[in-house]
C-alpha positions as CSV (number, residue, x, y, z in Angstrom):
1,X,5.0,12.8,12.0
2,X,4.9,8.8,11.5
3,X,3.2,6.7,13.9
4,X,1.5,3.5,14.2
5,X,-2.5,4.0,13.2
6,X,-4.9,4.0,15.7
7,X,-8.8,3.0,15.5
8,X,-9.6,7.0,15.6
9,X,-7.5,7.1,12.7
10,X,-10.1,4.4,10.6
11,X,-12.4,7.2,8.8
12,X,-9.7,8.7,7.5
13,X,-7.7,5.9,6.1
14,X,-11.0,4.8,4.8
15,X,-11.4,8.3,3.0
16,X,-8.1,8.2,1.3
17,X,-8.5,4.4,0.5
18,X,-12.0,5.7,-1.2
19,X,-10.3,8.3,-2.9
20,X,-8.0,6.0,-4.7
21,X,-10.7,3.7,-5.3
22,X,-12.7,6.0,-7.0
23,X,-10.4,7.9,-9.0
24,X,-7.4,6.0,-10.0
25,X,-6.0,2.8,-10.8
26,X,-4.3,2.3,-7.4
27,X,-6.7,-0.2,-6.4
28,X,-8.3,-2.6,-8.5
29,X,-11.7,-1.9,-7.2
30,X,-14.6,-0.1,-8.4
31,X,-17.0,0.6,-4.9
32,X,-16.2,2.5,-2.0
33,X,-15.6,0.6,0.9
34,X,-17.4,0.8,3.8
35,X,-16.4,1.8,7.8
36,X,-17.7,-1.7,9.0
37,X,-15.2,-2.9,5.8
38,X,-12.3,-1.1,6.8
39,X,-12.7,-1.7,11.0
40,X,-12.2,-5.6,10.1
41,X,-9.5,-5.0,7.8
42,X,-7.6,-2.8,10.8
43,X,-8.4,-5.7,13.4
44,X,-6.7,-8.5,11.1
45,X,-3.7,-6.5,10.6
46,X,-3.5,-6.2,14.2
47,X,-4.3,-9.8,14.9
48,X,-1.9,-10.9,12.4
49,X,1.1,-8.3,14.0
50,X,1.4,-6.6,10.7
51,X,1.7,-2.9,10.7
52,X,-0.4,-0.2,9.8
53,X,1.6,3.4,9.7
54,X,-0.2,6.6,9.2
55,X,2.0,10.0,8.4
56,X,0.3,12.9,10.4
57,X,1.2,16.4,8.8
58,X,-0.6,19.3,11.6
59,X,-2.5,17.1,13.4
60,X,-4.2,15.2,10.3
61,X,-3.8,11.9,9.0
62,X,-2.9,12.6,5.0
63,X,-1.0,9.5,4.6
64,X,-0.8,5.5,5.6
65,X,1.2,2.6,4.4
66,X,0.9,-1.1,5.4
67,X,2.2,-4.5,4.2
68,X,0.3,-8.2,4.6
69,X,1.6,-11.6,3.7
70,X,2.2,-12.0,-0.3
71,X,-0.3,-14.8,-0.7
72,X,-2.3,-16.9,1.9
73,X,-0.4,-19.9,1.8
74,X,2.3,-21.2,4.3
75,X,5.5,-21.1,1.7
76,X,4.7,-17.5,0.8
77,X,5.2,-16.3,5.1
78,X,8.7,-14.6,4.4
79,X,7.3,-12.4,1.1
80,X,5.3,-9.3,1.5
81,X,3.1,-7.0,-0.4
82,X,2.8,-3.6,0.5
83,X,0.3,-0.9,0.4
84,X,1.2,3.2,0.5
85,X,-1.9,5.6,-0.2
86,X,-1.3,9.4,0.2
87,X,-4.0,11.8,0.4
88,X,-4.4,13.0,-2.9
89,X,-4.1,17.3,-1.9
90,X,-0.7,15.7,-0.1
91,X,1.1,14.1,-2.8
92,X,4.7,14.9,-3.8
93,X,5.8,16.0,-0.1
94,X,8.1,13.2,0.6
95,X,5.2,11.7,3.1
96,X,5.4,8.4,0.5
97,X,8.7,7.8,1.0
98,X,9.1,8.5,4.8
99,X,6.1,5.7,4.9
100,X,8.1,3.4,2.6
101,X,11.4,3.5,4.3
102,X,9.7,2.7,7.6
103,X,7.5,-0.1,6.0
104,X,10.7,-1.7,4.6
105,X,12.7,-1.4,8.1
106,X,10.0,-2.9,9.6
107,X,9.8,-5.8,7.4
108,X,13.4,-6.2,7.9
109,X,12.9,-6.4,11.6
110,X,10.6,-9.2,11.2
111,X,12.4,-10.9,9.4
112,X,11.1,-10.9,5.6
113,X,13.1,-12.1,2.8
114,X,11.2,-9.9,0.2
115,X,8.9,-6.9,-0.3
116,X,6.7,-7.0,-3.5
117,X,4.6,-4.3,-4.9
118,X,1.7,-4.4,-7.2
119,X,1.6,-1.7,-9.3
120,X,-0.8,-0.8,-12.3
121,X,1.5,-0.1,-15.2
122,X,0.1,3.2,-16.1
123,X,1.3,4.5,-13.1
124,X,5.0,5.3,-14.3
125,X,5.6,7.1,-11.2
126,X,4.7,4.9,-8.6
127,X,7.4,2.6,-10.6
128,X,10.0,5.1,-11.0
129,X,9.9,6.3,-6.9
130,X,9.8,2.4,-6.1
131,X,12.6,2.0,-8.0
132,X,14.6,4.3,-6.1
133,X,14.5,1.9,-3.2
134,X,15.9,-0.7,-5.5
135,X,12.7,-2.2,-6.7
136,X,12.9,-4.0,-10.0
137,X,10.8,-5.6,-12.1
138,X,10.3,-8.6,-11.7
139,X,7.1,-9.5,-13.8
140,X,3.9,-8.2,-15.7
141,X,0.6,-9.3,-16.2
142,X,-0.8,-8.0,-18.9
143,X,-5.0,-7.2,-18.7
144,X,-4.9,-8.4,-15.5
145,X,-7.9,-5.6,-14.6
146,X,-10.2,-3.6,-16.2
147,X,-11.2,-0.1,-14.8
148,X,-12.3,2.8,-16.1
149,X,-13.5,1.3,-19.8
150,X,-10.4,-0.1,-19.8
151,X,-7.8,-3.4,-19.4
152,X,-5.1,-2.7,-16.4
153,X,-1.7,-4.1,-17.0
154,X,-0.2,-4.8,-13.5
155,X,3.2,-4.6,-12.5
156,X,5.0,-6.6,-10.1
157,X,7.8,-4.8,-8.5
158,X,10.4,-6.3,-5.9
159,X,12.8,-5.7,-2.9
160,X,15.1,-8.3,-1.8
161,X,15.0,-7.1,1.7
């Protein structure tokens, strides 16, 4: 089941969040975040009307997905970057792109003029499932992290929405 996250719903975004944190290239961080960390990050996205989705599989959160303005300045307020994290026992289940599709309709709703998606290059199939939405390419910056003893090339993949 999709539905809009709710503050109950915070330690377990927070666990999946850590999980990709401290296993994978999905986000270019190396500490676990904290449950004061992620309580402010839920407020602003509901200050700032911007969605946070969770996918509930028998009554547990295993999935969430959530987009925020591209960059911080005013030109940039029609271009968004989204985030989709799946537990890492629910992967492969579909749950990612029931979470996309809504993210992207949502977007659509509000108006945006593009979704953008930063992806680490290693990861060929986040790439290949975003490109089945009609993502493309659309540029590369190479070493732009370093994780895991080594440089992270990052992909920047795009929806004209």
């Amino acid at each position: 089941m999709l539905r809009t996250a709710e503050h109950l719903d915070l330690p377990i975004i927070l666990e999946i969040m850590n999980e990709a944190i401290l296993n994978t290239t999905a986000i270019y961080d190396y500490k676990s975040r904290s449950m004061e960390f992620v309580e402010v990050w839920f407020a602003k996205k509901q200050a700032d009307n911007l969605p946070v989705l969770v996918y509930e599989l028998e009554g547990k959160v295993v999935g969430y997905g959530t987009y925020g303005i591209f960059r911080a300045w005013d030109a940039y307020k029609f271009s968004v970057e989204h985030s989709i994290y799946v537990h890492v026992d629910h992967q492969g289940k579909g749950i990612g792109k029931t979470l996309l599709t809504a993210l992207i309709k949502a977007a659509k709703t509000s108006g945006y003029h593009t979704m953008i998606g930063g992806i680490d290059a290693s990861n060929q199939k986040s790439c290949d499932f975003h490109g089945k939405f009609g993502f493309a390419e659309a540029g590369r910056i190479k070493d732009a992290g370093y994780k895991f003893d080594r440089w992270l090339d990052l992909v920047f993949m795009q929806l004209m929405l």
